[in-house]
N, C-alpha and C positions, 0 to 999 in steps of 0.2 A: 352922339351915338346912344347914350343909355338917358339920355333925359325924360320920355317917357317914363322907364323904368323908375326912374328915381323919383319923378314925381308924385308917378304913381302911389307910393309907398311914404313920402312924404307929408301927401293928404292925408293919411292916418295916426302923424304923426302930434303929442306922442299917443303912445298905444299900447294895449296889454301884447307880452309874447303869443297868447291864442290868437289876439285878432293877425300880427304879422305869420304868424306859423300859417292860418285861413288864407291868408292872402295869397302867401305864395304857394298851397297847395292847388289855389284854382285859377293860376295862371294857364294861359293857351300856348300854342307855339310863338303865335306872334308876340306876345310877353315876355316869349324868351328870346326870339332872334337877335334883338339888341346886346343884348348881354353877350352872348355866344357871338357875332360878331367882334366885339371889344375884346374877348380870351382868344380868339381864333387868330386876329391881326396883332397884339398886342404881347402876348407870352412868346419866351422862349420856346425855341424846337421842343417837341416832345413826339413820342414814337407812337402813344397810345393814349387816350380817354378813358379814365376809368369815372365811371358813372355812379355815384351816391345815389340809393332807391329814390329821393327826391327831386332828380337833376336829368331824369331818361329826355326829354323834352331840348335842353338846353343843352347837353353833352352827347347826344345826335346831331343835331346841328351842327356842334363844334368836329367832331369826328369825320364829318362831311368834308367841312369847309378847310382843313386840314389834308384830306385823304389820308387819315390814322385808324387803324382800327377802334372800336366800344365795345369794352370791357364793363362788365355789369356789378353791381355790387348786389347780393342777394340778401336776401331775409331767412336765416332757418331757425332750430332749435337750439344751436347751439350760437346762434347771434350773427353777425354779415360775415357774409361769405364773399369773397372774391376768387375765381379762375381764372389767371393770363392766359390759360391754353398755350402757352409755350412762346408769348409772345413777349420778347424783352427789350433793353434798354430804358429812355427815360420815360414818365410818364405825366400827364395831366390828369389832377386827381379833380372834381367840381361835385360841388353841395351848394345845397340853397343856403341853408342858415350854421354857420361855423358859431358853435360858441362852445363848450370848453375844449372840445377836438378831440374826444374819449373815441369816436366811431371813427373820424380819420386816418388817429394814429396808429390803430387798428389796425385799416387796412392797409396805410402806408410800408408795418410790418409784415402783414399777408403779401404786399405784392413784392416786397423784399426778399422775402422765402421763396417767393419763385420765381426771383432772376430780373426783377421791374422796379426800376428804382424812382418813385414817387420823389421828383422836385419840385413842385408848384401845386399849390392849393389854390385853387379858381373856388371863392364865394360871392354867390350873390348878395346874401346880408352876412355882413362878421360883427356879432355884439359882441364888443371889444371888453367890456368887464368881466366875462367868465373865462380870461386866459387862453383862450384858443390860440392865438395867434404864435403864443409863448411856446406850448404846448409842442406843437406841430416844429417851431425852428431847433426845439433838442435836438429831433429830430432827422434836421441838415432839410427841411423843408419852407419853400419862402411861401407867406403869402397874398395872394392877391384877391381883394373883396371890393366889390363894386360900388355897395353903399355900407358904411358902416355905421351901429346904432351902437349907443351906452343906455345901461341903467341908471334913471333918474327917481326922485320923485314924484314926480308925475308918471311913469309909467319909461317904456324906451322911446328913445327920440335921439336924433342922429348924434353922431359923436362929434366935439368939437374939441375936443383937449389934446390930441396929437392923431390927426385923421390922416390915414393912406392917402397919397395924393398920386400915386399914380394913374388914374383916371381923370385928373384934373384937365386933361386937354383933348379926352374922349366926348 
């Protein structure tokens, strides 16, 4: 399902974090359909989509393919904003790149406050040396990331020291 995806992002590997942040900001829809296929058939129930300003592409799709409402994550002055507009239960939170999970866990607590209880994190890349992953489970949040990359010296390049394998038969 996701092997374009991953190879995609494999050619560049390893890579500085601008060149992966570049990448994934000029992905298409069809760059994302894969992915969003794999979190659509693959995750637990959830009631809604809440969409990371990075993720509007891949978490429409997912929201679709679901029949869940999309839920947006905003940008203002006082930092991301989320409105469930009154819509609750669980939810699917998805970001392109997880890494320490400061903007997450964030929202995870904004959609908390009003009545949306964030269990799964859908990432497309989780660079697993800045804790994110840790972060987010205080939380009572699992998560799931497509490809996951570590910090080396040479730059990032995939992780191989204890990699999410749930995608392994995607």
């Amino acid at each position: 399902m996701i092997a374009a995806f991953r190879n995609a992002l494999l050619s560049l590997l390893p890579t500085s974090e601008d060149v992966l942040v570049r990448q994934l900001s000029t992905m298409q829809d069809r760059d994302w359909t894969p992915l969003a296929e794999l979190f659509a058939a693959r995750l637990p129930e959830f009631d809604a989509v809440i969409a990371m300003p990075d993720t509007q592409l891949m978490a429409q799709q997912v929201a679709h393919m679901r029949g869940v409402p999309l839920l947006d994550v905003q940008f203002s002055e006082s930092g991301l904003q989320l409105h469930t507009g009154g819509v609750g239960g669980e939810a699917l939170l998805l970001t392109a790149h997880l890494k320490a999970g400061d903007a997450e866990a964030d929202v995870t607590e904004q959609a908390k406050a009003q009545g949306l209880h964030v269990t799964v994190v859908g990432a497309a890349v989780e660079r697993t040396s800045l804790g994110g992953r840790n972060r987010l489970t205080l939380h009572g949040v699992t998560v799931r990331a497509a490809m996951q990359v570590a910090d080396t010296p040479g730059g990032l390049n995939i992780e191989r020291r204890a990699p999410d394998r749930w995608t392994a038969s995607a």
